[in-house]
C-alpha positions in Angstrom: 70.4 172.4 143.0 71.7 171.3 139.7 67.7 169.5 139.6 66.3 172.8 139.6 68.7 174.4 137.4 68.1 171.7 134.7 64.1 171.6 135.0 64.4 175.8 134.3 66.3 175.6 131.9 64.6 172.6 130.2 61.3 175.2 130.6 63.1 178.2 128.7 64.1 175.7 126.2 60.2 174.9 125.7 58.9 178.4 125.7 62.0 178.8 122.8 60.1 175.9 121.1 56.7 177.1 121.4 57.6 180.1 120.0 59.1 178.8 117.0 63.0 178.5 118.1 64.9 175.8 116.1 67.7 175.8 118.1 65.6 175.8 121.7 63.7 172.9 120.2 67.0 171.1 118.4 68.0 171.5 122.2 65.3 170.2 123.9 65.2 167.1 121.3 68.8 166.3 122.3 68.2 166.5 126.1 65.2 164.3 126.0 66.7 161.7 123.6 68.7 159.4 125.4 65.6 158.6 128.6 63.4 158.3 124.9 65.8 155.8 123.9 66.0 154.1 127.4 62.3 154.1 127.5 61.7 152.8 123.9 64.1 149.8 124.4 62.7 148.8 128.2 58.6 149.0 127.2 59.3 146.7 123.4 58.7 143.4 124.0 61.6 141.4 122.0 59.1 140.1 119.5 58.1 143.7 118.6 61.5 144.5 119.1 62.8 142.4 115.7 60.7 144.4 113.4 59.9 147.9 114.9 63.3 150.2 115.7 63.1 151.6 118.9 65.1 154.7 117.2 62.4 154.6 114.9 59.6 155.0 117.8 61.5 157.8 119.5 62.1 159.9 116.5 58.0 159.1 116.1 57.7 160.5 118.9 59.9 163.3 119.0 57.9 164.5 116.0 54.5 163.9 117.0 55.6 166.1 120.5 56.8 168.8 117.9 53.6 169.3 115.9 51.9 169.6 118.8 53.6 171.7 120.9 51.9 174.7 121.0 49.1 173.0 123.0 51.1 171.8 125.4 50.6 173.3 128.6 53.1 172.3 131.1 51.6 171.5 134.9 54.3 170.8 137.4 58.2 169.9 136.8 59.3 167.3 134.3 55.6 167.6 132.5 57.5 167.7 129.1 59.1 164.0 130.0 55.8 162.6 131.1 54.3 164.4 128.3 56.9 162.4 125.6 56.8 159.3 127.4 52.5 159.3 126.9 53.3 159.6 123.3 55.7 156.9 123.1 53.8 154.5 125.2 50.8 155.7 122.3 52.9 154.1 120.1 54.0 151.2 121.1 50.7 150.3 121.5 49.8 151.1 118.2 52.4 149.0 116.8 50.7 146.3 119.3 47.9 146.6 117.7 48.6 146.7 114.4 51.0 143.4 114.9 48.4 141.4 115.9 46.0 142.6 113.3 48.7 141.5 110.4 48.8 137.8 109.5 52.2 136.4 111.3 54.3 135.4 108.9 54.6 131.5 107.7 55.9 129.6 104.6 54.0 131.8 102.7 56.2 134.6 103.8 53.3 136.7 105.6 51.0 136.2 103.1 46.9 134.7 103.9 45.9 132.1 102.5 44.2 131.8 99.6 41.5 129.1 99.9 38.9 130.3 97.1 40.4 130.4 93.2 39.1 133.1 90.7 39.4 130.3 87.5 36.1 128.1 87.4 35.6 124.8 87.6 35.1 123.1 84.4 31.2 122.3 83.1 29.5 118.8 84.0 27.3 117.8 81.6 24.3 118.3 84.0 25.1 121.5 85.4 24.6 124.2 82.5 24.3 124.1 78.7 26.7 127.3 77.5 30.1 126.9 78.3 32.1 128.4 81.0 33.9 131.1 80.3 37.3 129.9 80.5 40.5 132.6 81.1 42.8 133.0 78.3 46.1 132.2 79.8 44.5 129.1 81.2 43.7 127.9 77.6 46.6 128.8 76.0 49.1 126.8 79.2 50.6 123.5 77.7 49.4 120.6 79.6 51.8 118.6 81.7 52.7 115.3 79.9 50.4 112.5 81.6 53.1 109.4 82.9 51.9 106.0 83.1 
């Protein structure tokens, strides 16, 4: 009975938020928040885990529900729930995504790289008769003293 009672109320509280309620939707936010949390810690792997907030993902979603909410269209009991959960799964798998895209990060500190140089390689006698055109800071850089 207490089910049924939470699932009506948890549907006033969405027509509140549809409508433009602040409170309703304040509401709403704070009863969905802790299965958010419980969902955003049990579907982040650990590695994902280290740099992405789980707090971070559920406020995400939370937000992205909220903008949206005037299309939602509930179909059956607990459709909100299922409705937030979609979106946070969304996002985890964007983060996914976007991890594996990003170089992971090495001694250069996440950094690519860099295997072609913008300075040219000096002139050879047989290659070209004007000069090179030769950066100014590279010119004016002291040589190292040559040990022998």
């Amino acid at each position: 009975m207490k089910q049924a009672a939470e699932l009506s109320t948890t549907a006033v509280l969405l027509q509140g938020a549809k409508a433009g309620d602040d409170a309703c939707r304040d509401a709403l936010a704070a009863r969905c928040l802790p299965r958010l949390r419980r969902m955003a810690c049990a579907f982040l792997s650990k590695g994902l885990r280290r740099r992405v907030d789980p707090d971070d993902i559920v406020q995400e979603t939370l937000l992205r529900a909220f903008t949206r909410i005037e299309s939602f269209v509930p179909r059956c009991d607990g459709a909100f729930l299922v409705y937030l959960r979609r979106i946070l799964l969304n996002l985890i798998a964007d983060h996914c995504r976007k991890e594996k895209r990003s170089p992971s990060a090495g001694p250069l500190g996440g950094r690519p790289f860099r295997t072609s140089f913008t300075v040219p390689s000096p002139p050879t006698a047989t290659t070209a008769s004007a000069p090179a055109a030769v950066p100014a800071a590279v010119v004016a850089s002291p040589r190292p003293p040559v040990r022998t």
